[in-house]
N, C-alpha and C positions, 0 to 999 in steps of 0.2 A: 278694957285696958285703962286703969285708973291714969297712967302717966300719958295716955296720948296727946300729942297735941298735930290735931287734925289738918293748920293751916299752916304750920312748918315745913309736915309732912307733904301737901301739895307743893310748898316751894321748894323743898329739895328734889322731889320728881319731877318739876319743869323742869328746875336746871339741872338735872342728871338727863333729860333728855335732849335740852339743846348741846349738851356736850356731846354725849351719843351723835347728834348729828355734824357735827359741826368740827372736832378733833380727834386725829390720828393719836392713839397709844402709842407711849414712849419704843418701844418692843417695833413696832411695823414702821417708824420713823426709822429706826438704826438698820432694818431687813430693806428699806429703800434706800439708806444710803448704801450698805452694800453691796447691793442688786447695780447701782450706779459706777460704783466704783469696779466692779468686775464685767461692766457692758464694754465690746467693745464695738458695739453696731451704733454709728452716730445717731441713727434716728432711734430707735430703742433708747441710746441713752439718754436722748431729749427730750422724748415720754415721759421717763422715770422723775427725771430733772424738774419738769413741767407739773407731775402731779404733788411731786412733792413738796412743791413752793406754791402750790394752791393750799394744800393742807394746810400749811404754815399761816397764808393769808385766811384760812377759814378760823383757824385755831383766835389768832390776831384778836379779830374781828364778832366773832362767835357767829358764824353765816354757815349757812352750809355747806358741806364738801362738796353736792352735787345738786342738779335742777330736779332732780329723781330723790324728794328728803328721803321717802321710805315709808313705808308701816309700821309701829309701832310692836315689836313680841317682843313680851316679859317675861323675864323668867324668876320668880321667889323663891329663896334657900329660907328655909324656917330652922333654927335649934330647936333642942330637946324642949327647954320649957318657955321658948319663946310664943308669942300669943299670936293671933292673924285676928283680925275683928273685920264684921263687913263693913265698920267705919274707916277701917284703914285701906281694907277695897275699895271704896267711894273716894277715899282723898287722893290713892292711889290712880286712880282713873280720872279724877280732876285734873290732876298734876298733870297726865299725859295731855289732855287738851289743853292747859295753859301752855306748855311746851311746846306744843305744836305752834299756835300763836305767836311764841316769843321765838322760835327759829326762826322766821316761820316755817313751815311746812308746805309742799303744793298740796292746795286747796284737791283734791279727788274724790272723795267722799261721794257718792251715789246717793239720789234720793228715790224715793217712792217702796213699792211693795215689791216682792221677790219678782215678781217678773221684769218688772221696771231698773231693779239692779242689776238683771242678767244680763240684759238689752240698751241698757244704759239710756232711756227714753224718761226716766224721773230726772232729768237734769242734774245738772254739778250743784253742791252744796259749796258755796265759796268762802266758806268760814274751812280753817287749817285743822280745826278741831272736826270736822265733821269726818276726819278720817280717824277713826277708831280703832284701837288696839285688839291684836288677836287673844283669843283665850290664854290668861294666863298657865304658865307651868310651873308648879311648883315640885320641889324636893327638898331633900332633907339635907343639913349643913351639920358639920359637928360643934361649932363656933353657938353659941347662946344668943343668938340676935336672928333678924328678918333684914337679907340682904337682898336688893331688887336688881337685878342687872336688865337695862335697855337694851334691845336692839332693833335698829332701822333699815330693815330689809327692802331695796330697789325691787324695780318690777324685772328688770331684766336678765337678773338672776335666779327671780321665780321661775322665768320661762324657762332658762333651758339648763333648769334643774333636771332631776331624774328619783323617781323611788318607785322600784321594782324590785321582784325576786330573779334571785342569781342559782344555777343549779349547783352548789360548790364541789360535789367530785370528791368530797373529803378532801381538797387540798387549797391551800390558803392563796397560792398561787393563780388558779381561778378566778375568787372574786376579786384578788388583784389586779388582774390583766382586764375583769370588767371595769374593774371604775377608772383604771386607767385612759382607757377606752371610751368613758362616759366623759370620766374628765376633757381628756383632750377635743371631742365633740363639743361639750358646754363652752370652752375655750374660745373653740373658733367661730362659736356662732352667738358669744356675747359679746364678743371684739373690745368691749372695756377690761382688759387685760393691761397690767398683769394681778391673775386672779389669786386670790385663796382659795384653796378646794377645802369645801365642807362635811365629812361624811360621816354617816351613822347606819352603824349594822345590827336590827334588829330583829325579831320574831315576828314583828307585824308590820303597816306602812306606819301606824303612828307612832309607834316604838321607835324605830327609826330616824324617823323625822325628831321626834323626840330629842334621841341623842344627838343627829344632828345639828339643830338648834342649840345642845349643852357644849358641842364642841367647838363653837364659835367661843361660847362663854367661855370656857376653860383653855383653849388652844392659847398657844405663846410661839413667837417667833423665831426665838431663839434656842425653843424646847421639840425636838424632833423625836419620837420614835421612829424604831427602825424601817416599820411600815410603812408612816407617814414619810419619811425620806426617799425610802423605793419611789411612791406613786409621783412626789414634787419632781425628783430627776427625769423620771419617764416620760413625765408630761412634758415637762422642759425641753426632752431630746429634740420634742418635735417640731421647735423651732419659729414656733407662732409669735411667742416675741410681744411686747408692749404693742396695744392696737393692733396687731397682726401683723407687723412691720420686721418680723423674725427679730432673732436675739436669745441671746440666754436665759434670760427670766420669763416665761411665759405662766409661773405661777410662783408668788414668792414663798406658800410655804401647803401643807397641808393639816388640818387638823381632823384629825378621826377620833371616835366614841366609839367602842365596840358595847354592848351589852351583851343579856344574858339569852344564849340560845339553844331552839331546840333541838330535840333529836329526829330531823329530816333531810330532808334532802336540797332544802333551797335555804336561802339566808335572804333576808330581807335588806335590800338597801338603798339610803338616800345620801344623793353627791347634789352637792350646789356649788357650781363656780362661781362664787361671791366677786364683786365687781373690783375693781382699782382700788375704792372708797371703803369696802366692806372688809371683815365684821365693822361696823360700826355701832359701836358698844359705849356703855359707859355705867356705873355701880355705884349704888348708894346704902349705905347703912340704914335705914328706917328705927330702929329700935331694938 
């Protein structure tokens, strides 16, 4: 790429990733003041109240929304005759650990050989950067440019995620009532509510996840299909509420990816109850 310039490119990916960490999207500010404005459980609505005027102080400030920055997954949209060079993967991956630094980031990073990261006996790496980003994803854009969208995935949404196959019955209502079902479990046992549910229905678990991961990027708060509205009410019914403290919002919204599936008898799917803080996202044009 004759026009790259390699040390711009790491500075717009730090700060696309302290913002990723650090400020709420316009879209999830406006779904928390309405969430607040329709609570009428005092302590629910002083959850809402509470997390929202942290955001505002993280936004302020550029600190982060949470003690939990996250892990770092990429996602790259390339155009038709847009270029990727491995030098813009090297500045790209720069960028991520200058970012981490300048949030900063908690230091989690593992050291030593695979057994020593399993077990966690190579000790903590207390450099921000020593937490490394997952394998990128990339897809294809219709737009002529290389768009990077960040995301800062907490550990407590990893956990009590979900991706398994669902037997569907040939009926849609099935794997609805599962992730419904999964939903409201992830709900009440990450208690940093009120969540965004994430999910992706794939052909395999990485497919899945895959979508999963795209429906953070692409989901909006304000933009509901009809499905993703079914699952937000259902899970809402139940009453779990900001921190568990019941209430109306126990998920402010859902975003789902459906992809391309087979002709069998299960459907592959991944639900993540994204935290208070999450998607925590943020996009940069690169070139």
């Amino acid at each position: 790429m004759s026009n790259f310039d390699y040390k711009r490119t790491v500075n717009r990916v730090s700060d696309t990733l302290v913002n990723a960490g650090s400020i709420f999207s316009e879209d999830k500010k406006e779904a928390f003041t309405r969430a607040i404005a329709s609570e009428d459980n005092k302590n629910a609505k002083w959850v809402l109240e509470n997390i929202l005027e942290n955001a505002m102080a993280a936004e302020k400030n550029h600190s982060p929304l949470c003690d939990d920055t996250g892990i770092p997954h990429l996602v790259l949209e390339v155009g038709l005759d847009a270029n990727v060079s491995g030098r813009m993967l090297d500045a790209i991956r720069e960028g991520v650990a200058e970012g981490l630094r300048k949030l900063p980031g908690r230091p989690m990073g593992i050291m030593g050989d695979d057994s020593h990261r399993i077990n966690q006996s190579g000790g903590l790496d207390l450099d921000s950067a020593g937490v490394e980003a997952a394998p990128i994803l990339i897809r294809r854009c219709e737009e002529n440019i290389v768009r990077l969208h960040i995301l800062m995935l907490g550990g407590g949404p990893a956990i009590r995620a979900k991706t398994y196959r669902i037997f569907h019955k040939h009926d849609t209502k099935v794997v609805l009532d599962e992730i419904v079902k999964w939903g409201i479990e992830g709900v009440v046992q990450l208690g940093c509510s009120p969540c965004t549910l994430s999910v992706g229905i794939g052909r395999s678990h990485f497919e899945a996840t895959a979508l999963m991961m795209q429906a953070q990027v692409d989901g909006r708060y304000h933009t509901q299909s009809e499905m993703e509205q079914e699952i937000t009410k259902r899970v809402n019914e139940s009453d779990i509420g900001p921190l568990g403290l019941h209430g109306k919002t126990s998920v402010l919204a859902t975003f789902m990816r459906v992809g391309p599936q087979r002709a069998s008898g299960v459907r592959i799917v991944s639900v993540r109850p994204c935290c208070c803080f999450e998607p925590r996202l943020a996009t940069v044009d690169l070139g």
